[in-house]
ZAKETOR-375410 format. One line per 2 residues: their letters; for each residue z, x, y of C-alpha. Coordinates in Angstrom, 2 decimals, padded with zeros to 5 digits, always signed. Layout:
N
A> Z:X:Y; ... .
***
This chain:
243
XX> +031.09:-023.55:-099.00; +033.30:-020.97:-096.67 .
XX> +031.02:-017.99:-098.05; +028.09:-020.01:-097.46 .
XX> +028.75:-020.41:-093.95; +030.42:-017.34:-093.45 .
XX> +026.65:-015.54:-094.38; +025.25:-017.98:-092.12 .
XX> +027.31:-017.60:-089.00; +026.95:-013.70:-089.67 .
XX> +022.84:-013.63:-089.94; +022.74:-016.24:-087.35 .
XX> +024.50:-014.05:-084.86; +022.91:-010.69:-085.59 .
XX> +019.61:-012.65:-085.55; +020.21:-013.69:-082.12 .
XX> +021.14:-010.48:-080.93; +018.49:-009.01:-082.40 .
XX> +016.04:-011.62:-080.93; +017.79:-011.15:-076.96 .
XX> +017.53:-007.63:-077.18; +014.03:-006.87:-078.57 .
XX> +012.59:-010.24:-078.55; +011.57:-010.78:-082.47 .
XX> +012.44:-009.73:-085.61; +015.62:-012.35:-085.69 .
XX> +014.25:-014.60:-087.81; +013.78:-012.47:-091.06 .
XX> +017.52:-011.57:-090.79; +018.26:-015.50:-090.91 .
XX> +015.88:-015.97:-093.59; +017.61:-013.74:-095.26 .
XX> +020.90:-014.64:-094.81; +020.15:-018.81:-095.56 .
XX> +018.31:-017.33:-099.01; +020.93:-015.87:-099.72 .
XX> +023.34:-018.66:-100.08; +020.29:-021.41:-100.71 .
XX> +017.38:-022.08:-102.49; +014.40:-021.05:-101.06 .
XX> +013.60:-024.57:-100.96; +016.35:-025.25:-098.00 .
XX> +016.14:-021.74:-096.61; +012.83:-022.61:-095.36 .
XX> +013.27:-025.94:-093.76; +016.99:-024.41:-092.13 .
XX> +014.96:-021.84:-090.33; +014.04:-023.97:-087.17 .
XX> +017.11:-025.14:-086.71; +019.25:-022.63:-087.73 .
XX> +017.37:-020.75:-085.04; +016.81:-023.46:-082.10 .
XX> +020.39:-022.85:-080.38; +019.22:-018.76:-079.81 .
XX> +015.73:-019.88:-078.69; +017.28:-022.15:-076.19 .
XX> +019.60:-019.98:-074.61; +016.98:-017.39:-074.54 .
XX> +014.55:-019.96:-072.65; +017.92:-020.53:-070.29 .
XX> +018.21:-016.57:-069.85; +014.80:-015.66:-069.16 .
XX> +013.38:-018.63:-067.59; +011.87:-016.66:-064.94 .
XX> +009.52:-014.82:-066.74; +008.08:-017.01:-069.22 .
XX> +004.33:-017.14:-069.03; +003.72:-020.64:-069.04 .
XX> -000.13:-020.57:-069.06; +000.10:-019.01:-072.84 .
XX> +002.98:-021.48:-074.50; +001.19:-024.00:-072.95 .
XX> -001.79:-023.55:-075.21; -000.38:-022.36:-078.34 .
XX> +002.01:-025.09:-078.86; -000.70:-027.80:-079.00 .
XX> -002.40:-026.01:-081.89; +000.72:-024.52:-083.60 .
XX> +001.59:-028.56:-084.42; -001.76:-029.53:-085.77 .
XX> -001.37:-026.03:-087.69; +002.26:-026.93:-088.93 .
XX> +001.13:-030.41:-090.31; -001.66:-029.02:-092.46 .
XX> +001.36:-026.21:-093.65; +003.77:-029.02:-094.18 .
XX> +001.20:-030.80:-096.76; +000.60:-027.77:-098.58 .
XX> +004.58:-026.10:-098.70; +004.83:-027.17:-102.15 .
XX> +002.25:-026.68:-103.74; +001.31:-022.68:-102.84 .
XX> +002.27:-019.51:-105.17; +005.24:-017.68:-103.53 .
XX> +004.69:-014.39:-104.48; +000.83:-014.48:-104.00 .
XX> +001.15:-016.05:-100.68; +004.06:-013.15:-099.99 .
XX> +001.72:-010.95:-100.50; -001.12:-011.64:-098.45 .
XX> +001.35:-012.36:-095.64; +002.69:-008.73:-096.08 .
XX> -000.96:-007.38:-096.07; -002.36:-009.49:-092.82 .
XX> +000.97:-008.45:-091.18; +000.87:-005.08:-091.73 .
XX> -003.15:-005.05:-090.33; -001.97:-006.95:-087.53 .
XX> +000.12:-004.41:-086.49; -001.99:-000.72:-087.48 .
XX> -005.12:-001.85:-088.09; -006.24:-003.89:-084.99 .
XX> -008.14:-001.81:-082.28; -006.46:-001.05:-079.95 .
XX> -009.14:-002.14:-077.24; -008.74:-006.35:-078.77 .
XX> -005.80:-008.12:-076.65; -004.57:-011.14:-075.43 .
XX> -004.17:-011.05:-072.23; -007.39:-014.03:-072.41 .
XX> -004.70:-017.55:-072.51; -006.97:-019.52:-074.55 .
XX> -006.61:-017.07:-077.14; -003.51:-018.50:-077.88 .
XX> -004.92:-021.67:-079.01; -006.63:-020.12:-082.39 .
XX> -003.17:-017.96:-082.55; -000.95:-021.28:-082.52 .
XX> -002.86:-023.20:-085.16; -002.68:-020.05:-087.71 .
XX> +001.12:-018.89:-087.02; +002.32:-023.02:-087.29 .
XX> +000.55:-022.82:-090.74; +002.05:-019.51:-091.90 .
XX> +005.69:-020.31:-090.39; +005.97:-023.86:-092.02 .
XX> +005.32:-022.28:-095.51; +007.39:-019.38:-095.13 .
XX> +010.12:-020.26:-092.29; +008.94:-017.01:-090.41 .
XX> +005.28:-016.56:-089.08; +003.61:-013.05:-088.35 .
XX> +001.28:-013.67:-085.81; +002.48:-014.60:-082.66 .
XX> +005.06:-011.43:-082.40; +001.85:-009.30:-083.29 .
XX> -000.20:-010.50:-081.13; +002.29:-010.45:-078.33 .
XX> +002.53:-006.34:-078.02; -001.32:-007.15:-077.50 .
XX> -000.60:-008.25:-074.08; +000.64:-006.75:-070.60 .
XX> +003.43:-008.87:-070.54; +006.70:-006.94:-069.76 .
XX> +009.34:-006.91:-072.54; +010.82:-009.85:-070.48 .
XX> +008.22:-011.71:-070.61; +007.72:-011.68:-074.27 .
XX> +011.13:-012.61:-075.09; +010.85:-015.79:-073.02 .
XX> +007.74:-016.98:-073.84; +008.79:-016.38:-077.07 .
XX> +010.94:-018.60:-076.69; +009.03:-021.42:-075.33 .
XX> +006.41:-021.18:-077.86; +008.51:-021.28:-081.33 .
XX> +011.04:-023.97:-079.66; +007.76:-026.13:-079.81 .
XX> +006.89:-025.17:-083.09; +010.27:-025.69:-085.01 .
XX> +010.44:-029.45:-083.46; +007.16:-030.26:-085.06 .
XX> +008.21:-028.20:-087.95; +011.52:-029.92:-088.85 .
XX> +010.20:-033.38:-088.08; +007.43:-032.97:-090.96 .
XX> +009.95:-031.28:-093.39; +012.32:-034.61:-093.07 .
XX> +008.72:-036.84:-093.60; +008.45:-034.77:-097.18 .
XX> +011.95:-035.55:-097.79; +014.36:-032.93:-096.66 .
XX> +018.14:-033.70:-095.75; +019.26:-031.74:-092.41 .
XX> +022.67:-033.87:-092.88; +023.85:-032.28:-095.94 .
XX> +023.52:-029.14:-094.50; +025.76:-029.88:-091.02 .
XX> +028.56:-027.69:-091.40; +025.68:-024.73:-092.00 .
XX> +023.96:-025.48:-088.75; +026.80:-025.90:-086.44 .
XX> +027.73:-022.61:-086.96; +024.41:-021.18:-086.73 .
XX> +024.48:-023.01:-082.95; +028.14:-021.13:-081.95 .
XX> +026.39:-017.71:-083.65; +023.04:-018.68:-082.02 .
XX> +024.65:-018.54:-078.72; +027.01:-015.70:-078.85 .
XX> +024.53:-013.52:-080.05; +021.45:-014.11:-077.38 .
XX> +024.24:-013.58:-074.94; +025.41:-010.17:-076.00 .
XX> +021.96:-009.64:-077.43; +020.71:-009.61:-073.55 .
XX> +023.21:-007.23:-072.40; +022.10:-004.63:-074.66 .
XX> +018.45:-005.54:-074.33; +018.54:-004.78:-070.33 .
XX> +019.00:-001.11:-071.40; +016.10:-000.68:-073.34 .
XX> +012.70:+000.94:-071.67; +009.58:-000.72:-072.24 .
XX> +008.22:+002.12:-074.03; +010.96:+001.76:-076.21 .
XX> +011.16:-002.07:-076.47; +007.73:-001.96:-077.96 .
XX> +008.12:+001.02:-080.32; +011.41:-000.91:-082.00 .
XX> +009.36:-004.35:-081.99; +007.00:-002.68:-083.80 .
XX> +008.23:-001.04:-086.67; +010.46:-004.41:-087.05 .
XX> +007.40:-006.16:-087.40; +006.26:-003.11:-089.92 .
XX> +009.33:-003.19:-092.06; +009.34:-007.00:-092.52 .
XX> +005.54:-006.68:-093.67; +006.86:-004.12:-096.39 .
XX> +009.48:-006.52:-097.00; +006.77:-008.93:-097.99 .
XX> +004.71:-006.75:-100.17; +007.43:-005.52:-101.94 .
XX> +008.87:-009.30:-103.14; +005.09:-010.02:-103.46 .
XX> +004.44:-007.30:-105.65; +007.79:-007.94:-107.74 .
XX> +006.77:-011.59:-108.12; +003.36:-011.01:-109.31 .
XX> +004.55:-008.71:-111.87; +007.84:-010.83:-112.75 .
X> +010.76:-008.28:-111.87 .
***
């Protein structure tokens, strides 16, 4: 149990930082950490709250510059999209499904035009419904950070709205994992210290996240997106061919 939550506290915290400084890219570091220690089958279900104490200080942090207009409509749709991915989480092919989410990733961020953006709001809507359904079956979604370097929102502005929109997401998210059965109690000692973590790291996270250039900001954020869609074809690949 004290190595369990050791790994947690430790992912939680980097995640955090991580997530402060350069806005995404968090979240596969606690995935990774929680499947470490747990079955796949918990890892999944932790991820929302595991990582709601970082996404709330980061709301606190950067309340100014959340664009309100764009969570507004994305976490409408990202609920109806995480119910429909809550009724189908157990029943889906991980290493297929790993793999296709490594491919789409990977498109989303090389193989989109460069001229296609999202600077429209109500293209959020469509973008909600599809990352709730991708995130609820995975614990990490690949859209939304994607299509955020798609905008002209400053670095800022992405990390807070963010924020805002997965916040949304993981309530609706954790409330259908408990309806299918899933036991947050059991797993309290694991989530308070991904809360201390969550908070310490967003706070140092934005110290070292006001020195980054925009230019920069979005280079990093995109080869983080990039590596985790590697990530995802590799364990797809392995799964498929049962290594």
């Amino acid at each position: 149990m004290v190595l369990e939550i050791s790994i947690i506290f430790a992912g939680c915290f980097a995640a955090a930082l991580v997530n402060a400084a350069l806005a995404t890219g968090g979240v596969y570091i606690t995935l990774a950490a929680s499947s470490a220690v747990l079955p796949l089958s918990a890892a999944i279900p932790m991820q929302g709250v595991l990582s709601a104490p970082s996404l709330i200080a980061r709301i606190v942090l950067f309340r100014r510059d959340i664009q309100w207009s764009a969570a507004l409509r994305f976490i409408p749709m990202a609920a109806v999209g995480t119910v429909i991915g809550v009724l189908v989480f157990v029943n889906l092919n991980e290493a297929l499904m790993s793999l296709t989410l490594g491919a789409l990733l990977l498109i989303l961020v090389w193989g989109v035009p460069e001229w296609i953006n999202f600077d429209m709001p109500r293209r959020f809507l469509a973008l909600g419904a599809i990352h709730g359904f991708f995130s609820t079956i995975f614990g990490v979604g690949v859209f939304l950070q994607p299509a955020m370097l798609r905008t002209s929102m400053t670095r800022l502005q992405i990390t807070g709205t963010l924020a805002v929109c997965l916040i949304g997401m993981e309530a609706v998210k954790a409330g259908g994992y408990i309806q299918i059965g899933f036991d947050y109690t059991a797993y309290l000692p694991h989530i308070l210290a991904g809360t201390v973590a969550g908070i310490a790291g967003t706070l140092l996270g934005r110290h070292f996240g006001d020195r980054l250039s925009e230019r920069r900001f979005r280079a990093i954020f995109k080869w983080l997106v990039t590596i985790a869609g590697l990530r995802l074809l590799i364990n797809g690949s392995a799964g498929l061919l049962g290594l």
